[in-house]
N, C-alpha and C positions, 0 to 999 in steps of 0.2 A: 860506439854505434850499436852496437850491442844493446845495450841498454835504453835505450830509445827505441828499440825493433819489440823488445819485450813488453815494456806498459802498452807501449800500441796494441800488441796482439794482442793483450790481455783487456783491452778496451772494448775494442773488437767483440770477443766470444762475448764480454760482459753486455753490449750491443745486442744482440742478437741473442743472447739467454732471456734479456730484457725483452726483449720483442716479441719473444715467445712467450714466456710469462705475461707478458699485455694480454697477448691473443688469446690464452687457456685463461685467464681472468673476464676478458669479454663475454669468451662463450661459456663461463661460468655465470654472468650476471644477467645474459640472453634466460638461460635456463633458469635460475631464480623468477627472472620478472615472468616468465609463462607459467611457472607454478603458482607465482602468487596471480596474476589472471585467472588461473580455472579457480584459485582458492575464492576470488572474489564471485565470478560466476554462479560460483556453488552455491555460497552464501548470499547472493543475491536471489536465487532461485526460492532457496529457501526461505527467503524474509518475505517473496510475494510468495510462497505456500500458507504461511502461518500470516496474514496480513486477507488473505484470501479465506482463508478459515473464519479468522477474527469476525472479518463483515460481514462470510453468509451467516453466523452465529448471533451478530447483533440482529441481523435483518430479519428473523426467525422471531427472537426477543420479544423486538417492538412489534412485531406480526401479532404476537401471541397478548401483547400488549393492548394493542389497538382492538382486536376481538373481544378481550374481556372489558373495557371500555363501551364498546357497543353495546354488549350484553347487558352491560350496566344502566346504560341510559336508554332502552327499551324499554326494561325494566322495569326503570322510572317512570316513562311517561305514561305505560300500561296500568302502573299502581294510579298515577294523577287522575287518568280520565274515567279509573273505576271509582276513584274517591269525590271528583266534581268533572262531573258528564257534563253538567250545563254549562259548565264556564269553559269548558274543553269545545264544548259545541261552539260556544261562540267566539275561540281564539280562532277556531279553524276557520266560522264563516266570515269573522274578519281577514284575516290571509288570503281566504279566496277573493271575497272585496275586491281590496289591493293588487292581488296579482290580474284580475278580470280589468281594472283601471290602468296598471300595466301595458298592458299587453295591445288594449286597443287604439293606442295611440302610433 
């Protein structure tokens, strides 16, 4: 009988060592997964800081892009109508035309 008293007990403590080990495992794996939360947080924060950068930098770009385009075809059309007045005169009074035909209806 003896012997039967002993693995038991010994089951027992191994029981409840085991249970305790669960528990300091849990709340070990509780505290990992909130660590890696703020890790991704962070890095989330971060990827809209730099993502936030990126497009006010392109938006800047094609700003600076679109301006010098404009300038360009000012330009252009300032060169054309000093080069031929007359045919500029009469693309404008055709458009007006057009747009006067437009409009009245």
């Amino acid at each position: 009988m003896a012997q039967t008293a002993g693995p038991k007990g010994a089951a027992e403590q191994n029981g409840s060592h085991s249970a305790e080990d669960l528990a300091a495992d849990i709340e070990q794996l509780k505290a990992d997964i909130a660590a890696l939360a703020r890790q991704l947080q962070e890095t989330g924060q971060h990827s809209y800081g730099a993502a936030r950068r990126a497009a006010s930098e392109g938006v800047e770009q094609l700003r600076a892009q679109g301006e010098a385009v404009y300038e360009n075809v000012e330009r252009q059309l300032a060169d054309t109508v000093r080069e031929k007045p007359v045919t500029s005169l009469a693309i404008a009074a055709g458009i007006g035309f057009l747009f006067a035909l437009m409009t009245r209806r």
